[in-house]
VOKOLDREN-271715 format. One record per residue: residue number from 1; residue in three letters; x, y, z of N, C-alpha, C, O, CB in turn. Coordinates in steps of 0.02 Angstrom, whole numbers, always signed. Atoms other than C-alpha are relative to their C-alpha. Glycine has a CB too. Layout:
! VOKOLDREN-271715
[rec NUM,ALA,[X,Y,Z],[X,Y,Z],[X,Y,Z],[X,Y,Z],[X,Y,Z]]
...
This chain:
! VOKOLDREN-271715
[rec 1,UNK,[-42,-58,-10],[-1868,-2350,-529],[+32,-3,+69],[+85,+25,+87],[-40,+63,-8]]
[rec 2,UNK,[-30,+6,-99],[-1831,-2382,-338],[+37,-52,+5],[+77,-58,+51],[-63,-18,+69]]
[rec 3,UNK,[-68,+53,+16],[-1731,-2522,-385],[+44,+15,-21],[+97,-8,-2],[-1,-45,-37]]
[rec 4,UNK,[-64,-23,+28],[-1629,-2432,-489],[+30,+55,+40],[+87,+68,+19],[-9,+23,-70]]
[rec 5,UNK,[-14,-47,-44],[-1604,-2296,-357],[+31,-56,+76],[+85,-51,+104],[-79,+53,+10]]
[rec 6,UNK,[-45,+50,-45],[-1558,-2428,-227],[+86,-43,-20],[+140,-50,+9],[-56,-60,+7]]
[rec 7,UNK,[-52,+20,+33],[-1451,-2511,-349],[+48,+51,-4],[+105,+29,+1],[-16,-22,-58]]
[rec 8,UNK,[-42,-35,+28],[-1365,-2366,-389],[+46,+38,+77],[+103,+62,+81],[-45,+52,-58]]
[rec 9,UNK,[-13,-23,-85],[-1357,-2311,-180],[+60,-38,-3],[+115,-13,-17],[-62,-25,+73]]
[rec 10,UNK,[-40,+54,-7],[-1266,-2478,-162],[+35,+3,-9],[+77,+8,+35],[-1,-40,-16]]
[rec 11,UNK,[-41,+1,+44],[-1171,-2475,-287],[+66,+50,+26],[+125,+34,+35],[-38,+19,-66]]
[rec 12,UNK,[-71,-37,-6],[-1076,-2306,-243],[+17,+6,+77],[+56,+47,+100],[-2,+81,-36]]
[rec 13,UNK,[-26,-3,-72],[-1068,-2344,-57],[+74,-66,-15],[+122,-65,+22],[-79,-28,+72]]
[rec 14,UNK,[-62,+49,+11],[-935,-2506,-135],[+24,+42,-32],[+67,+73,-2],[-1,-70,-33]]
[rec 15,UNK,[-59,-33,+54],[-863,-2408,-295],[-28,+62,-1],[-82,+83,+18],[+10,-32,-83]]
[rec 16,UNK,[+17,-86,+15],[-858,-2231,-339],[-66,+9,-50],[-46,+67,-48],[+73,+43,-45]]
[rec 17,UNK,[+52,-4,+51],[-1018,-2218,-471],[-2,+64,-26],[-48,+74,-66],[-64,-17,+22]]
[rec 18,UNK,[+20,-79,+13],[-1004,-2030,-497],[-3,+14,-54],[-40,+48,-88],[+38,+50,+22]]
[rec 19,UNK,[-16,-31,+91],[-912,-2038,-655],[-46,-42,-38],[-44,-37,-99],[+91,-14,-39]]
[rec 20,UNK,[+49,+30,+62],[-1040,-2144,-733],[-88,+13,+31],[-132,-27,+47],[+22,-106,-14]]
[rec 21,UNK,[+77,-15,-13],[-1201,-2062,-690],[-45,+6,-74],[-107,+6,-71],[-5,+80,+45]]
[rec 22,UNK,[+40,+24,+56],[-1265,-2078,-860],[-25,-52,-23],[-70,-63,-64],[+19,+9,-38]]
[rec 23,UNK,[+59,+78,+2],[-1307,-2250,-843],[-38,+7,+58],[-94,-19,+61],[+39,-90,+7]]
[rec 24,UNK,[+81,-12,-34],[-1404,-2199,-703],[-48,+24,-17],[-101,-4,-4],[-9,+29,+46]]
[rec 25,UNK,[+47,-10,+31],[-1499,-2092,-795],[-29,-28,-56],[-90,-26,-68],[+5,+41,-5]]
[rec 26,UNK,[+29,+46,+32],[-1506,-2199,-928],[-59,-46,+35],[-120,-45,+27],[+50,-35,-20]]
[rec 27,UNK,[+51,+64,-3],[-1579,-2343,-854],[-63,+36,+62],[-114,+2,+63],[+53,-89,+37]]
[rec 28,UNK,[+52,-50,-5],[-1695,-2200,-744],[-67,+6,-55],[-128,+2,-51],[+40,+63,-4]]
[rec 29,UNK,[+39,-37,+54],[-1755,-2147,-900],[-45,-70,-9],[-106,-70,+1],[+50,+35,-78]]
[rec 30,UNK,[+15,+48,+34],[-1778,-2323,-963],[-62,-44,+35],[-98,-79,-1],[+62,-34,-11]]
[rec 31,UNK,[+17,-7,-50],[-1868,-2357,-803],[-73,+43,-11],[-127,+13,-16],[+57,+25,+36]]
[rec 32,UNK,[+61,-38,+3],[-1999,-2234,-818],[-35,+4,-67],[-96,+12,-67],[+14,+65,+23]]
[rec 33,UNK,[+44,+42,+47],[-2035,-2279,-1003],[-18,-43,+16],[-72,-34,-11],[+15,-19,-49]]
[rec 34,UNK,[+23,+74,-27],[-2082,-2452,-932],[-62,+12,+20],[-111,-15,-6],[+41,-34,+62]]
[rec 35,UNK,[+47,-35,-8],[-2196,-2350,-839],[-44,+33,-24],[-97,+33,+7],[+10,+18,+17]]
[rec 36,UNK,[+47,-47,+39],[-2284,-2246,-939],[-41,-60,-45],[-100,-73,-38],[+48,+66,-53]]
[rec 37,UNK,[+3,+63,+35],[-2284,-2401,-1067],[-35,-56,+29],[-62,-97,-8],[+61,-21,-11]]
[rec 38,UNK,[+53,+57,-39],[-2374,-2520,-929],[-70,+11,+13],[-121,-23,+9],[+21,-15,+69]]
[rec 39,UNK,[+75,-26,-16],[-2496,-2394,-874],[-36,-8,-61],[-84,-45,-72],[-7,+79,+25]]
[rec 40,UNK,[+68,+8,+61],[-2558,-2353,-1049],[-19,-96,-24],[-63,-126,-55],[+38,+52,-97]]
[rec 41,UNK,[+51,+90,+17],[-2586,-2552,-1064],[-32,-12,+35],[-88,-31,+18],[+28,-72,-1]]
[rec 42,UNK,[+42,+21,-46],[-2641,-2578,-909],[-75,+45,-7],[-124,+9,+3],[+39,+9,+69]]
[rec 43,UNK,[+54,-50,+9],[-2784,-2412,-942],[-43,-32,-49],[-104,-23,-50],[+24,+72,-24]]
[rec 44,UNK,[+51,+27,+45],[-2834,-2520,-1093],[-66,-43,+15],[-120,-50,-14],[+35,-36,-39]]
[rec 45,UNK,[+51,+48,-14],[-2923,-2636,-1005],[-46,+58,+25],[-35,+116,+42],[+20,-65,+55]]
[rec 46,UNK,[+43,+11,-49],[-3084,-2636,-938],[+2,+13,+104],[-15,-39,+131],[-3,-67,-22]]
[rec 47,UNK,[+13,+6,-54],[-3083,-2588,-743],[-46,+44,+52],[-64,+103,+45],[+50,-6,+12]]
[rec 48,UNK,[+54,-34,-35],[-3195,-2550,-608],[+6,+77,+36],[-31,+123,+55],[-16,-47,+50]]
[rec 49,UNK,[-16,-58,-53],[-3123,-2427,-520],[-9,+72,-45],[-44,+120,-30],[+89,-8,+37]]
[rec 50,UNK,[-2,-61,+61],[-3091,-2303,-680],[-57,-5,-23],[-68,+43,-59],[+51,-2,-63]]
[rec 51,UNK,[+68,-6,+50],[-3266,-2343,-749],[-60,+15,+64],[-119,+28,+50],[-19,-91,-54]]
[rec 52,UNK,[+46,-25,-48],[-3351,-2306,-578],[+11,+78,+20],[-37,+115,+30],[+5,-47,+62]]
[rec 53,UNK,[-16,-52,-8],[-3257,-2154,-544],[+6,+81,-41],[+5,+141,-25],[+39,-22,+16]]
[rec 54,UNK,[+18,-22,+80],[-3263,-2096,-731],[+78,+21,-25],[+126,+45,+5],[-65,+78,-7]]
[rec 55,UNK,[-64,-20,+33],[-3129,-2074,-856],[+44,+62,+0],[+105,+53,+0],[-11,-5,-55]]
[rec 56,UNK,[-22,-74,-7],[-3086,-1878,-849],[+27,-17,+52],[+84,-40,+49],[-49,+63,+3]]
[rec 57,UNK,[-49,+0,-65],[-3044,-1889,-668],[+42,-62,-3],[+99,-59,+20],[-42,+2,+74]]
[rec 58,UNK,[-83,+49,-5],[-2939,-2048,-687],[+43,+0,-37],[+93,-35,-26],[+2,-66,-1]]
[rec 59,UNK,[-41,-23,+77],[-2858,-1991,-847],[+49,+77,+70],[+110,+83,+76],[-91,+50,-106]]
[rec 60,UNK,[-34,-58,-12],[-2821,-1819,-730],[+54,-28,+70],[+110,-9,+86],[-61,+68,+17]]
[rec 61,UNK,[-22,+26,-80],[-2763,-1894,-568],[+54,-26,-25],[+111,-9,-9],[-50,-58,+50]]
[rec 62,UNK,[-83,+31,+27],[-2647,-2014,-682],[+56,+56,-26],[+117,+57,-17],[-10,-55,-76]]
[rec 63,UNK,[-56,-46,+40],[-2569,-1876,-775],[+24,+63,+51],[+81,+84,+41],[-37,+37,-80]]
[rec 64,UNK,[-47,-27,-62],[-2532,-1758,-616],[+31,-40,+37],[+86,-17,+53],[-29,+36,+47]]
[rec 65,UNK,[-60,+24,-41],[-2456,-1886,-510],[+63,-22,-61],[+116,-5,-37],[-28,-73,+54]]
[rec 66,UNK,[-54,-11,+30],[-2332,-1919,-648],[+38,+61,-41],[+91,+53,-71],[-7,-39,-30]]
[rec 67,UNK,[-37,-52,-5],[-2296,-1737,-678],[+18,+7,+44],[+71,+39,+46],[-16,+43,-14]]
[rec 68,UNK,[-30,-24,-86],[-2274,-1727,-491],[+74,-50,+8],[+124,-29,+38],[-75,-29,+83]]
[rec 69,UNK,[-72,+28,-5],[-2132,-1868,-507],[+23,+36,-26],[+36,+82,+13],[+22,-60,-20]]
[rec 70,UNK,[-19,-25,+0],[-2064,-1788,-617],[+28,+72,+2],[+84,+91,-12],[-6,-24,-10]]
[rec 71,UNK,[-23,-59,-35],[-2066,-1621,-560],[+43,-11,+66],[+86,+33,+70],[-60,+41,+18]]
[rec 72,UNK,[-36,+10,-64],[-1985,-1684,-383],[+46,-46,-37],[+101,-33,-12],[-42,-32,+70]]
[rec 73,UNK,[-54,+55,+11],[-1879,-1825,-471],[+51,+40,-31],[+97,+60,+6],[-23,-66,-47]]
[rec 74,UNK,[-62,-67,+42],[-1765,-1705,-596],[+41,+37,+32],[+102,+25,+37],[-30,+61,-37]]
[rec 75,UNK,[-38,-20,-38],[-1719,-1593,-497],[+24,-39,+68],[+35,+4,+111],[-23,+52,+7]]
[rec 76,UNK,[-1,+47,-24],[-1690,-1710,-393],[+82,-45,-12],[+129,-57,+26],[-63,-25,-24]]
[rec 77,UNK,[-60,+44,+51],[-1561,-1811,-516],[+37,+56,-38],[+91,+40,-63],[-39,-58,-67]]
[rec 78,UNK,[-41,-16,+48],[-1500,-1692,-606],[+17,+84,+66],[+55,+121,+35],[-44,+5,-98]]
[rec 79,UNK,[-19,-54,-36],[-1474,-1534,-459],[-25,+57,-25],[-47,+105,+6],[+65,+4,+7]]
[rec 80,UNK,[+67,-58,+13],[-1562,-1427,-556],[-44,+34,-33],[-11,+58,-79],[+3,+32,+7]]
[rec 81,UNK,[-29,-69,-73],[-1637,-1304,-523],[-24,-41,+66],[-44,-100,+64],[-58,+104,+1]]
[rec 82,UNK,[+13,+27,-59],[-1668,-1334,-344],[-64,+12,+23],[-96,+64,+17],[+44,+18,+43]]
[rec 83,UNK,[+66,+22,-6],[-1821,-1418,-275],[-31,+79,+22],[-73,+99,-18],[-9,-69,+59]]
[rec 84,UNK,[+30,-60,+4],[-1871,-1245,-215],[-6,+48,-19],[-30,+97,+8],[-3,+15,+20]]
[rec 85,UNK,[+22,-47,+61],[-1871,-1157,-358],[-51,-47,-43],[-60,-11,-93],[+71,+27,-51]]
[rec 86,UNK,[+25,+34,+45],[-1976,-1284,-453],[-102,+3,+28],[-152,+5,-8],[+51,-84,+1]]
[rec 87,UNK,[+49,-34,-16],[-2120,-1246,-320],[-9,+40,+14],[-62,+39,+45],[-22,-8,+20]]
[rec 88,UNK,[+22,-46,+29],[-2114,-1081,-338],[-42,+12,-32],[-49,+70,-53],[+23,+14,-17]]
């Protein structure tokens, strides 16, 4: 995702990008399925850290920091509402 946010920086500091912000969010979006899609493979395995710490809390820890992206990322990308209405 920080690639595609760099890429996309880049991009409209040479050409205008404004009018095509839907392939930013596209490939955003596409981006954070990858994500979601790696973790749950990667969770399949076997590892120490989640089996010492225990599943509940690493199941909870995973699933708030990716509500917390996207709670800060959205508004964020899309203007709104604005980040301080969202922690409210």
């Amino acid at each position: 995702m920080v690639l595609v946010f760099i890429a996309f920086f880049l991009g409209n500091l040479v050409w205008d990008l404004n009018r095509r912000l839907e392939w930013f969010h596209l490939l955003i979006g596409a981006a954070y399925a990858f994500h979601v899609t790696l973790t749950l493979y990667v969770l399949r395995t076997r590892q120490s850290d989640i089996t010492n710490e225990g599943y509940l809390f690493s199941i909870v820890i995973i699933v708030l920091g990716n509500v917390l992206v996207l709670l800060i990322g959205l508004p964020l990308l899309t203007g709104k509402p604005h980040l301080a209405a969202v922690f409210s």
